[in-house]
C-alpha positions as CSV (number, residue, x, y, z in Angstrom):
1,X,-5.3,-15.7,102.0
2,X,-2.4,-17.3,100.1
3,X,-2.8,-20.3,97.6
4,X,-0.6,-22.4,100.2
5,X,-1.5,-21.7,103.9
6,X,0.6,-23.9,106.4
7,X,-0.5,-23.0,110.0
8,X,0.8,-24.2,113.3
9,X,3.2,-27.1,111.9
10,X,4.8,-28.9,114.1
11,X,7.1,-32.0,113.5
12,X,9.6,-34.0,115.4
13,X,11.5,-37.0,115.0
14,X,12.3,-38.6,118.3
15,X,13.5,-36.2,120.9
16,X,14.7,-33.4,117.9
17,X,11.7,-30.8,117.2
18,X,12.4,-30.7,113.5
19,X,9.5,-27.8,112.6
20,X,7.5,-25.6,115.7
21,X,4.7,-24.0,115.3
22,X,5.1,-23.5,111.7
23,X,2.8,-20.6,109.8
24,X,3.6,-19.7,106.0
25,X,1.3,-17.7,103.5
26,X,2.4,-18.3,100.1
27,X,0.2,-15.4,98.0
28,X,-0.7,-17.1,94.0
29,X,1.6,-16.2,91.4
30,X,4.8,-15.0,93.1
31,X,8.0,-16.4,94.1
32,X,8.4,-17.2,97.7
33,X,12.1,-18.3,99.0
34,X,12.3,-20.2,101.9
35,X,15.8,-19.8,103.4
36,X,18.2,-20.9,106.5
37,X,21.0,-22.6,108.0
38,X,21.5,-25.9,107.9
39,X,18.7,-28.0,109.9
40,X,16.6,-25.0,110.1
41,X,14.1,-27.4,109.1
42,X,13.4,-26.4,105.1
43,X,13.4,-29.9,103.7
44,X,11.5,-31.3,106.6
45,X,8.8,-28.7,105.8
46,X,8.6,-29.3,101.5
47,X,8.4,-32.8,102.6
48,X,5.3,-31.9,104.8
49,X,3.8,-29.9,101.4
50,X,4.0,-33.0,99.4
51,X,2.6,-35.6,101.2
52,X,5.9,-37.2,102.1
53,X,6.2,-36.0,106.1
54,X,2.4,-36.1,107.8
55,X,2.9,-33.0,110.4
56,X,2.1,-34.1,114.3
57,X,0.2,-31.4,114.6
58,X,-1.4,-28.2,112.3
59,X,-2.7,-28.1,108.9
60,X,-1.3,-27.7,105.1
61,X,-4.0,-26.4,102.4
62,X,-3.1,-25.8,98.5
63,X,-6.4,-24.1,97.3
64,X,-8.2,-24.1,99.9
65,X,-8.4,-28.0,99.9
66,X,-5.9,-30.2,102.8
67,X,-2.7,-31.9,101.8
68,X,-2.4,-34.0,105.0
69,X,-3.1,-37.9,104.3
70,X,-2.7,-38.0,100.4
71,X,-0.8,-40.0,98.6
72,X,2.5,-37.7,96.7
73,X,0.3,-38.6,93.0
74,X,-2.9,-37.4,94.4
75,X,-0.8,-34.2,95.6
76,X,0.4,-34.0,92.2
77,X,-2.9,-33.9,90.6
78,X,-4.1,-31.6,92.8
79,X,-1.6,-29.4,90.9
80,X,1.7,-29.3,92.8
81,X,4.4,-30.3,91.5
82,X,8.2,-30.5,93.0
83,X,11.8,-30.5,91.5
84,X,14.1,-32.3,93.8
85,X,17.9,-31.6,94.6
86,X,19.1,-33.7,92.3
87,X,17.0,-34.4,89.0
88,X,14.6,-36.7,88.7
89,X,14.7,-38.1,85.1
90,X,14.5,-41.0,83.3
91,X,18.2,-41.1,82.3
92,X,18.2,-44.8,80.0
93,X,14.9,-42.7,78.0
94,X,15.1,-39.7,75.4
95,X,14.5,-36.5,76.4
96,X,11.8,-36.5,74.5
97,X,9.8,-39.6,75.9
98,X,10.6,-38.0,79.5
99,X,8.6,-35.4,78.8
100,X,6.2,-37.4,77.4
101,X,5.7,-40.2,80.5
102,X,4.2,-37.0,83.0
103,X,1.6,-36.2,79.8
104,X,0.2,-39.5,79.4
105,X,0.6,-39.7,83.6
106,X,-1.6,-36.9,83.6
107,X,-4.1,-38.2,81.1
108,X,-4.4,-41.7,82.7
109,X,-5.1,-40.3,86.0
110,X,-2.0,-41.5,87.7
111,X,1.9,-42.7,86.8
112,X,1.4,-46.3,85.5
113,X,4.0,-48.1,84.5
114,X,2.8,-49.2,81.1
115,X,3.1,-45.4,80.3
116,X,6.9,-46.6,79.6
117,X,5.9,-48.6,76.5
118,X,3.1,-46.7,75.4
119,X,4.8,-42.8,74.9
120,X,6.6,-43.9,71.9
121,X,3.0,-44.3,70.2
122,X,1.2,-41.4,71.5
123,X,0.7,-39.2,68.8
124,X,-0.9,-36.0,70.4
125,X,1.0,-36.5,73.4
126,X,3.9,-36.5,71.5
127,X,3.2,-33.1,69.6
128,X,2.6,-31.6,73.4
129,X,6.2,-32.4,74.4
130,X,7.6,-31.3,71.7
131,X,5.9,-27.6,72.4
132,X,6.9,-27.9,76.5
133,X,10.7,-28.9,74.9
134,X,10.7,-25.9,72.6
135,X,9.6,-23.7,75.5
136,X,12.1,-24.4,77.6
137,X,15.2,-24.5,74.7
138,X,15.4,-28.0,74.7
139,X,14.1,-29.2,71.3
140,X,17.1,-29.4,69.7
141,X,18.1,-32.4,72.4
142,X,14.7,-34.1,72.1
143,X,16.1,-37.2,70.5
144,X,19.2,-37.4,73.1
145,X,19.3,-40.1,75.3
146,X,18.6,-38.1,79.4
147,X,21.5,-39.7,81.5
148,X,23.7,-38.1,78.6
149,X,23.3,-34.2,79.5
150,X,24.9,-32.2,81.5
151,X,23.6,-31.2,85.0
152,X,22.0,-27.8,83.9
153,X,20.2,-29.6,81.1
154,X,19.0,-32.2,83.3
155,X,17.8,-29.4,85.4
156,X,15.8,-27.7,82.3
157,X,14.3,-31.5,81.5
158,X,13.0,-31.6,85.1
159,X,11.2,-29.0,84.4
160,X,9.8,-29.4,81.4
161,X,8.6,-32.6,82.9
162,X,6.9,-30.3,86.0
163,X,5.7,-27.5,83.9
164,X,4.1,-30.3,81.4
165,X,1.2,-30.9,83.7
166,X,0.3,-27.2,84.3
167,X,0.9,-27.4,87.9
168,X,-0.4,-23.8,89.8
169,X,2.2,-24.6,92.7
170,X,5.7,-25.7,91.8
171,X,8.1,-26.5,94.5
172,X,11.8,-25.9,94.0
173,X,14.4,-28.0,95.9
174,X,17.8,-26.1,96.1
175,X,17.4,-26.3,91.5
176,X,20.8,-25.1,91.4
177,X,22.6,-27.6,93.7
178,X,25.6,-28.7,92.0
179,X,25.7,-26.0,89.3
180,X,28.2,-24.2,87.9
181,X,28.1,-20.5,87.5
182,X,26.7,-20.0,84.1
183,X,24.3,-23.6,84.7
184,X,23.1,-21.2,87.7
185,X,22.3,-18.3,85.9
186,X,20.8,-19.9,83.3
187,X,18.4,-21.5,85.5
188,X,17.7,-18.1,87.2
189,X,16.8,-16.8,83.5
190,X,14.4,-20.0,82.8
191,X,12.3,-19.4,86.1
192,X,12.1,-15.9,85.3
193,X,10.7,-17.0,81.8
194,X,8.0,-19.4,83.7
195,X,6.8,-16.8,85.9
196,X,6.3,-14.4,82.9
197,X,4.5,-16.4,81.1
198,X,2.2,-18.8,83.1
199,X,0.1,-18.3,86.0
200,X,2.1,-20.2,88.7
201,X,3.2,-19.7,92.3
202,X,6.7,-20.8,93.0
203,X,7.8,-21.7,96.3
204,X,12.1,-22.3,96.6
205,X,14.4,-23.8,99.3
206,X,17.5,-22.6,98.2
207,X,21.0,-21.9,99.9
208,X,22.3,-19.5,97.0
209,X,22.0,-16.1,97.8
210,X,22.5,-14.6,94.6
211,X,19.4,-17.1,93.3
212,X,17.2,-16.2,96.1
213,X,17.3,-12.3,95.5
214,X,17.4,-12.7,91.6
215,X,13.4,-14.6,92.1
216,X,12.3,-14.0,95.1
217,X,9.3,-11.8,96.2
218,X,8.9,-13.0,99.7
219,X,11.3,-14.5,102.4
220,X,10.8,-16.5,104.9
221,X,14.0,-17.0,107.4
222,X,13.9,-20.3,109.3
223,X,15.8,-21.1,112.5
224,X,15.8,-24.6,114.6
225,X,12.7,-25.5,112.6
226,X,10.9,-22.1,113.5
227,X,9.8,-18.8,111.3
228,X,12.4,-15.8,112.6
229,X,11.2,-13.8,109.8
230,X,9.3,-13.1,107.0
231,X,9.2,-10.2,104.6
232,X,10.8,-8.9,101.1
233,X,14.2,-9.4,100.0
234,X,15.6,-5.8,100.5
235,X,14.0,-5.8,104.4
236,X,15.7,-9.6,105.1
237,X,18.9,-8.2,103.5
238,X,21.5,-7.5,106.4
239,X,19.0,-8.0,109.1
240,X,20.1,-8.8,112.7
241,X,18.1,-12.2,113.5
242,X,19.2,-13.6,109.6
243,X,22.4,-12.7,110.4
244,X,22.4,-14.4,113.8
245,X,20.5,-17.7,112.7
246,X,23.3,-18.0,109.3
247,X,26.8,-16.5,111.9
248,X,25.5,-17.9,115.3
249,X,26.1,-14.4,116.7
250,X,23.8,-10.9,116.3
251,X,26.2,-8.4,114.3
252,X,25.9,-4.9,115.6
């Protein structure tokens, strides 16, 4: 049994049946891709793992414990946490003090919004960003101001601000949208670092190729909002129903 077990999901939105009969077994502490064509229904299921979508029907556990009917903070605490398409940083704050706002979060039980005037007094908090900073490379840029880096950077921040709380489960929306080349492969090198040393499952929607086989362990091909496949990189590689649901046609 996987640390994330989604069974018989099912979600539509008027007359379009965005997920059917979805079933997913994400085993703890690898790297499970989740891949497809375009509204094959990969961001309607993430956003049924994090509280944002309630399914119509089936159930979503994290730890053996239901995700259905919490709030996205309780999720969080239950030690998920998500990195979006586009970053999600506090871009007038330093990077610093971003990194800081998740570790008083987590202390205080919940994001408050006082945590925005109290990080730049926090002592002890402060020494723990500085350490999550200097793990990902990004010490150096602690005192620059967020909305000033560049789009890899912003990506590394996001992190640091997910990896701050010690989430088991991290949730990875397409990280290298946007990216150039080098941004891309430096990002590939960082998640490698994570899963080398901390004991964390990472589950990716991602429509790179070259970023899914550089991380992934497990596949799992999507098609019109249902499973066609799942199994290990070199076994989805070339096979006729991924090639079908990405071309429109089986290749022979």
């Amino acid at each position: 049994m996987g640390i994330l077990e989604v069974k018989g999901v099912n979600k539509r939105f008027g007359g379009l049946q965005a997920l059917g009969d979805v079933n997913l077994s994400v085993a703890e502490r690898t790297v499970h891709a989740i891949i497809g064509p375009n509204g094959a229904g990969k961001s309607t299921l993430l956003n049924c793992l994090v509280g944002k979508l309630i399914p119509d029907s089936g159930s979503v556990m994290f730890d053996g414990k239901s995700v259905l009917g919490r709030k996205p903070h309780e999720i969080n605490q239950m030690g998920i946490s998500r990195v979006f398409q586009t970053p999600e940083i506090f871009a007038d704050l330093t990077v610093l003090e971003n990194v800081m706002i998740p570790c008083f979060a987590r202390r205080d039980g919940a994001f408050r919004m006082h945590a925005l005037r109290s990080v730049r007094s926090e002592g002890g908090i402060r020494d723990q960003a500085e350490a999550m900073l200097a793990d990902v490379s990004m010490l150096e840029k602690a005192g620059a101001h967020a909305g000033s880096l560049s789009r890899g950077d912003k990506r590394r921040l996001e992190m640091a601000m997910c990896l701050v709380q010690e989430p088991k489960l991290l949730l990875l929306d397409e990280p290298t949208a946007g990216m150039a080349r080098a941004d891309t492969n430096n990002t590939i090198d960082l998640l490698k670092e994570i899963k080398d040393k901390r004991p964390i499952t990472m589950c990716i929607i991602e429509h790179d190729m070259h970023v899914v086989f550089s991380l992934a362990e497990r596949i799992t091909v999507l098609a019109q909002g249902t499973p066609l496949i799942e199994d290990t990189p070199d076994n989805i590689k070339g096979h006729p129903k991924v090639r079908e649901a990405y071309l429109g046609e089986a290749q022979v």
